[in-house]
Legacy VTK file of the C-alpha trace (Angstrom):
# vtk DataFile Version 3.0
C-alpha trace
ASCII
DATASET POLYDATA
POINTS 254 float
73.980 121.247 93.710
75.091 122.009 97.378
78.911 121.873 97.937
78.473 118.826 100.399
76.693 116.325 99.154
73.730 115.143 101.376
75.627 111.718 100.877
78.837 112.499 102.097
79.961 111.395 105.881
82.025 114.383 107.187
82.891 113.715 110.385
83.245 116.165 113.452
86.026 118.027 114.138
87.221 117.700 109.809
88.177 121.097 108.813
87.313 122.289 105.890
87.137 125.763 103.491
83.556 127.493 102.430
84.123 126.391 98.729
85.261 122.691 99.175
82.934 120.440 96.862
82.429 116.844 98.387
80.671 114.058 96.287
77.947 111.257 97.327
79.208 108.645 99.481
83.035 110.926 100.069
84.339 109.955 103.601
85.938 112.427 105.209
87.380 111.569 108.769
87.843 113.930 111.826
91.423 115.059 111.912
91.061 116.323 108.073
92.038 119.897 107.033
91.173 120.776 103.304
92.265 124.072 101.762
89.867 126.090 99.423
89.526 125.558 95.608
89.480 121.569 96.947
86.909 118.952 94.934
86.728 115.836 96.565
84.702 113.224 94.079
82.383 110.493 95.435
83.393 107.291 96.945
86.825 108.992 98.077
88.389 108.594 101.344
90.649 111.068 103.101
91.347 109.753 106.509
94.181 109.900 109.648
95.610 113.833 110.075
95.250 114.487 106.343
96.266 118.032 105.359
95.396 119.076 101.991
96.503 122.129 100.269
94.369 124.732 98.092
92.754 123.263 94.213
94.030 119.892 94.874
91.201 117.589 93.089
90.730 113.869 94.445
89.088 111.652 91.924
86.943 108.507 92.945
87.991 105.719 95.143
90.857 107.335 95.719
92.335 106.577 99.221
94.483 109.102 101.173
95.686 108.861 104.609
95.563 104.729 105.023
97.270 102.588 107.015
99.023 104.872 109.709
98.681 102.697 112.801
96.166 103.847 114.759
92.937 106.103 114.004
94.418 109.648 114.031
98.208 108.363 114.200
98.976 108.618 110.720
100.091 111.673 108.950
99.631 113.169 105.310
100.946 116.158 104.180
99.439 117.772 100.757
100.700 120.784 98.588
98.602 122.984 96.210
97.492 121.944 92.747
97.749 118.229 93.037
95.747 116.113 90.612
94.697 112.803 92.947
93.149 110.401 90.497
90.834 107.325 90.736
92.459 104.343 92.952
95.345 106.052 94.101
96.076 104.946 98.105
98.076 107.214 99.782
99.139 106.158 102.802
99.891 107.629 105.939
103.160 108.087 107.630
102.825 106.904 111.919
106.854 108.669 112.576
107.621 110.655 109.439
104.883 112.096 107.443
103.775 111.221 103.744
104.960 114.326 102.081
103.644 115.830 98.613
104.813 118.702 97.180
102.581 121.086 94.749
101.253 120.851 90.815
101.550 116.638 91.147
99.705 114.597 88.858
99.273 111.228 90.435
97.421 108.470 88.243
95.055 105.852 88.217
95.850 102.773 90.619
99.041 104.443 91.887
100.579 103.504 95.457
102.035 106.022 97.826
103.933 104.414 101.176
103.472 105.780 104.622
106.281 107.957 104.820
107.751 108.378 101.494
107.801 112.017 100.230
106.777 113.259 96.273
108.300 116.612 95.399
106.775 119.467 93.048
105.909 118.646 89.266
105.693 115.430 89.227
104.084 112.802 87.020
103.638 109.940 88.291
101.696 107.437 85.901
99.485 104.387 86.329
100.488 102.367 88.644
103.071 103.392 89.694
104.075 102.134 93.328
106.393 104.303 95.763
107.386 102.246 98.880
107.514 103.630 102.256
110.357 106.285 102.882
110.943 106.875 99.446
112.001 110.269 98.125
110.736 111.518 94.464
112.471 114.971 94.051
110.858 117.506 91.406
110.018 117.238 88.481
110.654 113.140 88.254
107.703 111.140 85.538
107.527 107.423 85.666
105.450 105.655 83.141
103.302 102.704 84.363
104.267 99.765 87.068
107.342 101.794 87.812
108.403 100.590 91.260
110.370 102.131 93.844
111.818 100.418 96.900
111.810 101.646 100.350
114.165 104.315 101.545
115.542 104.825 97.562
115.819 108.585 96.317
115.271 109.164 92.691
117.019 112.582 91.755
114.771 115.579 90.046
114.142 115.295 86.417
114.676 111.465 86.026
111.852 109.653 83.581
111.776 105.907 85.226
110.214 103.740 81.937
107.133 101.262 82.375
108.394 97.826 84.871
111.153 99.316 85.893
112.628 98.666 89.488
114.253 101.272 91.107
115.980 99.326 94.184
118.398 101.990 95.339
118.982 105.733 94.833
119.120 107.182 91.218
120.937 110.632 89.579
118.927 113.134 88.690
118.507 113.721 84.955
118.813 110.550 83.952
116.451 108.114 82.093
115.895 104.709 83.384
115.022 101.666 82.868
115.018 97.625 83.790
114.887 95.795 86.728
117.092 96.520 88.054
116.834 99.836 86.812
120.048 100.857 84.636
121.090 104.328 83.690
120.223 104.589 79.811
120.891 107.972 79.195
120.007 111.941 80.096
116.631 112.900 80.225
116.994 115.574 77.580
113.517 116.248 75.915
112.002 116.770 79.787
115.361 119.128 80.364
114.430 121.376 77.423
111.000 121.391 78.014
112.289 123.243 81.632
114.720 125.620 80.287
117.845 123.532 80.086
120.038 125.274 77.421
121.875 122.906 75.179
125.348 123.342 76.590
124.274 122.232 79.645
122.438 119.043 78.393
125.776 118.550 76.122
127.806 118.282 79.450
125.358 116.134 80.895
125.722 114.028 78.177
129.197 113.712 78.073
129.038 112.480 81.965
126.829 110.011 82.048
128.346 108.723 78.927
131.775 108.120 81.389
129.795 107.952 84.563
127.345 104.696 83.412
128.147 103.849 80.069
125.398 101.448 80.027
127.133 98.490 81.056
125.727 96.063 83.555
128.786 97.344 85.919
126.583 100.324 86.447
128.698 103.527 87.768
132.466 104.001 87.019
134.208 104.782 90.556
137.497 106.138 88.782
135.494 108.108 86.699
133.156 109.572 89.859
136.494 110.298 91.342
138.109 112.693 88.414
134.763 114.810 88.034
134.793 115.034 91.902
138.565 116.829 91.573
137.494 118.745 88.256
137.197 122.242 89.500
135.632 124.051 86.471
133.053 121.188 86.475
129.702 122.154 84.988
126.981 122.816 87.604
124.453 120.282 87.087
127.147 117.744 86.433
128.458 118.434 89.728
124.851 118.060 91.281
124.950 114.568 89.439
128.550 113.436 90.754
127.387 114.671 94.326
124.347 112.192 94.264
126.357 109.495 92.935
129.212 110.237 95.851
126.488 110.198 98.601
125.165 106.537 97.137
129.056 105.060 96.410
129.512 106.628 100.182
127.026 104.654 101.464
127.701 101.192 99.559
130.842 99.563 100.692
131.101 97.753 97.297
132.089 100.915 95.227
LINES 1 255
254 0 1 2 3 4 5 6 7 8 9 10 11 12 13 14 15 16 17 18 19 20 21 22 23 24 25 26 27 28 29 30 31 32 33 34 35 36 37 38 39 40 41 42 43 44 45 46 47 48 49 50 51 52 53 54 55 56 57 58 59 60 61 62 63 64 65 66 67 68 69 70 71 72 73 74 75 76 77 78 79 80 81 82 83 84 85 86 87 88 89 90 91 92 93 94 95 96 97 98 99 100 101 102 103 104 105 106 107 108 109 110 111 112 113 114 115 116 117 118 119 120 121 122 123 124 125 126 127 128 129 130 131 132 133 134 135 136 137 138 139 140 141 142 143 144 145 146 147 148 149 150 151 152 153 154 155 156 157 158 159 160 161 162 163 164 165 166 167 168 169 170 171 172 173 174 175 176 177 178 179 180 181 182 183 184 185 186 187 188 189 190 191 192 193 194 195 196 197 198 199 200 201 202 203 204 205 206 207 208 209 210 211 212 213 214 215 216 217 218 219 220 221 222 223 224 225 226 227 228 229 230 231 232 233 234 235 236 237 238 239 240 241 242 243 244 245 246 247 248 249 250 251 252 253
């Protein structure tokens, strides 16, 4: 079988490697750039000024490069290794780019916004729906209908559980859940599975114990205030009370 399918539309001016495998009916617009290693499966649709890096796969129907204002306007920007699969839409970004990282698995029916940007090692399952201007640091998994509202940061290593809302920014390491979405915990079986040693996890426990507790009050201020001043503070605890400073910064109410 040739590596273009006699079906596919590639337009003019799409650039793409020797080895790139296209399916039947693929639609692959003019400002395109696809690395080598890339299968793109019939019926998908890579569109605007799509760049896509080397092995990424794109299953059927999925969608990338949508809705970025005018024909060529709209920007996507596509590490290595990504796993694209059927019904995804990613969108394009008209001012800031839609950013993904490398080794991303994104699942069936998911929605990327124009704009938001996806880190490295990241799971993002079915359904899942990032809103425009979102940032997903590395390593984050959400199980399925997991939403997350424009301009909200979730921090790397944080598992967001099935209908959860994420409305504003989120620590990493956690585990979350609700909608609202509520800190339940640290995300310790994903922070082993990385290298985490157990002290570390330990400490981590401890502060989100007296960080979020749980409670519908969400984060302790006095609390965010003594780690801030504790000098011998672990590391990734730190990197937790800094996220949490930047959002209580930013929200007049805390």
């Amino acid at each position: 079988m040739p590596p273009i399918s006699a079906n596919a539309i590639v337009e003019k001016g799409a650039e793409l490697a020797d080895d790139v495998r296209v399916g039947p009916f693929a639609y692959i617009g003019p400002h395109v750039r696809i690395g080598p290693g890339c299968t793109i499966d019939g019926g998908a649709s890579l569109t605007g000024r799509t760049t896509l890096g080397a092995r990424c796969r794109v299953f059927p129907f999925a969608v990338i490069g949508a809705e970025g204002g005018a024909a060529g306007c709209g920007e996507c920007v596509i590490g290595q290794a990504n796993s694209i699969r059927e019904h995804v839409t990613i969108c394009a970004g008209a001012e800031d780019p839609t950013r993904i990282g490398d080794d991303n698995l994104i699942m069936i029916g998911c929605r990327i916004g124009p704009g938001a940007v996806i880190g490295d090692h990241c799971i993002l399952t079915n359904c899942t729906q990032i809103e425009g201007l979102a940032r997903i640091d590395d390593y984050v998994g959400t199980s399925a209908f997991t939403f997350v509202a424009a301009k909200a940061r979730v921090g790397s290593y944080t598992y967001i559980a099935g209908y959860t809302g994420v409305e504003g920014d989120a620590p990493p390491y956690a585990m979350l859940q609700g909608y609202p979405a509520r800190v339940r915990g640290v995300n310790s079986n994903k922070l082993r599975r990385c290298g985490f040693g157990d002290e570390d996890i330990r400490a981590l426990k401890e502060a989100f114990r007296d960080l979020f507790n749980g409670s519908a009050d969400g984060l302790a201020p006095d609390v965010l205030r003594r780690l801030s001043a504790d000098a011998t503070l672990n590391a990734h605890v730190r990197r937790v009370v800094e996220a949490m400073r930047d959002v209580a910064g930013r929200d007049p109410q805390r």
